[in-house]
N, C-alpha and C positions, 0 to 999 in steps of 0.2 A: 413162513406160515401165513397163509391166505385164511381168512376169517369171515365166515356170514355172522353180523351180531345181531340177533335175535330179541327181540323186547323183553322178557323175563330176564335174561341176564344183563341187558344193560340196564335195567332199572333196579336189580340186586347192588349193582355197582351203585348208581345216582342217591339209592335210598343208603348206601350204608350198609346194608344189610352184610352178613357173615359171608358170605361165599362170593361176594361182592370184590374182597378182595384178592381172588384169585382172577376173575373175571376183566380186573382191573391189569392186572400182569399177564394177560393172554392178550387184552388189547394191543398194551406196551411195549410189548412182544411183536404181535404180527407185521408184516411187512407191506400186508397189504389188509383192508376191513372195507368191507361190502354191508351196506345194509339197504334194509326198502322204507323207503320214503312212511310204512307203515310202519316200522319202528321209531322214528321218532313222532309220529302224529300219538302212539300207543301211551310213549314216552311222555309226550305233552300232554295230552288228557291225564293220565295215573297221575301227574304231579299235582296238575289243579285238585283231583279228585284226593287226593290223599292230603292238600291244604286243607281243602277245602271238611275234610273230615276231624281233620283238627288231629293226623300223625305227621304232618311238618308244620313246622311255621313260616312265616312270610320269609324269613333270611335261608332255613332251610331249602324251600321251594325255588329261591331264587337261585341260592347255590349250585341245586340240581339241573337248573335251568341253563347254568352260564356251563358246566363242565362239560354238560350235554352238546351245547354249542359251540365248546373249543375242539370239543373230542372229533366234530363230526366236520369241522375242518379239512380232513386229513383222510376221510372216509371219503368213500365212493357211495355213492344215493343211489339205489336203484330204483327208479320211478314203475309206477303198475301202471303198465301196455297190455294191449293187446293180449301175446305173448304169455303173460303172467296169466292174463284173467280165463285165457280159454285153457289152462293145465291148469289151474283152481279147479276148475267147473268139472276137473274127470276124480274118479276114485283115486283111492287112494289105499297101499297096503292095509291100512291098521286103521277102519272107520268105526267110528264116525271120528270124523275131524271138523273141528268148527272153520266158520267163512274165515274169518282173519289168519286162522294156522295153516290152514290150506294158502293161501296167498304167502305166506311167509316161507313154505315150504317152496308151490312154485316160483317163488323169487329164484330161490336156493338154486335151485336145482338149472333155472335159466341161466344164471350166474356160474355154473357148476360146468356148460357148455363152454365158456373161454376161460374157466378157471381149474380145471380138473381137479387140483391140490385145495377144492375150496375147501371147510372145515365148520361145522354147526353148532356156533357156541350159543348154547339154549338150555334152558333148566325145564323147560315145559315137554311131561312126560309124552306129551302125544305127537308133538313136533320131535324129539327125539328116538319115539318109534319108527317115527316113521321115514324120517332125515335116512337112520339107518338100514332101514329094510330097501330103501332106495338108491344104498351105495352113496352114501355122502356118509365120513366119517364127523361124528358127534363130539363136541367138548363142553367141558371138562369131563376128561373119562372118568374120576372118580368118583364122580353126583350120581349119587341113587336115583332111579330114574322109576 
């Protein structure tokens, strides 16, 4: 299983959160995980912002910070070119799509040209709309969307 991990779900996982661990056994799983250099920036800011709001604390945040960093070891980074930014800039099935989902989507789908079996693991109903309608299969299939 080939894996795009998308910022909603790897920060379900980092936060804990309930769905988090299934997200966590899809990673564990895959044989291969793709993400855009925007998932972990999303990643790193939500962390500060969520200390900084006072739903983690300093051990917390750090935690998120070091798992974040082992996990992505082992991951492939896909940096925003070119490429990414000029299939942002076009429609999209199911608009309106914000600037970030839109780049995360055209990650995907660049990634999806030498990875055909890629796979949309995302909990964000409009990247999952639209992941789908663009022929990229969606995970977790059983998250209400």
């Amino acid at each position: 299983m080939t894996l795009y991990a998308e910022s909603s779900a790897v920060l379900s996982w980092l936060f804990g959160e309930p769905p988090g661990d299934k997200v966590h056994q899809l990673l564990a799983s895959a044989t291969r995980v793709f993400a855009s250099e925007l998932t972990l920036f999303e990643c790193d800011r939500a962390t500060h912002q969520h200390e900084s709001a006072g739903r983690l604390n300093a051990v917390q945040a750090d935690a998120a910070r070091s798992r974040l960093e082992a996990a992505t070891t082992s991951w492939n980074v896909h940096r925003i070119g070119t490429a990414v930014m000029d299939h942002a800039r076009r429609r999209f099935p199911h608009e309106p799509v914000r600037s970030l989902d839109a780049l995360h989507l055209a990650t995907a789908l660049r990634i999806a040209e030498f990875q055909p079996d890629l796979q949309v693991l995302t909990f964000d109903r409009r990247i999952r709309s639209n992941a789908a309608a663009l022929g990229l299969d969606v995970l977790p299939e059983d998250r209400e969307a």
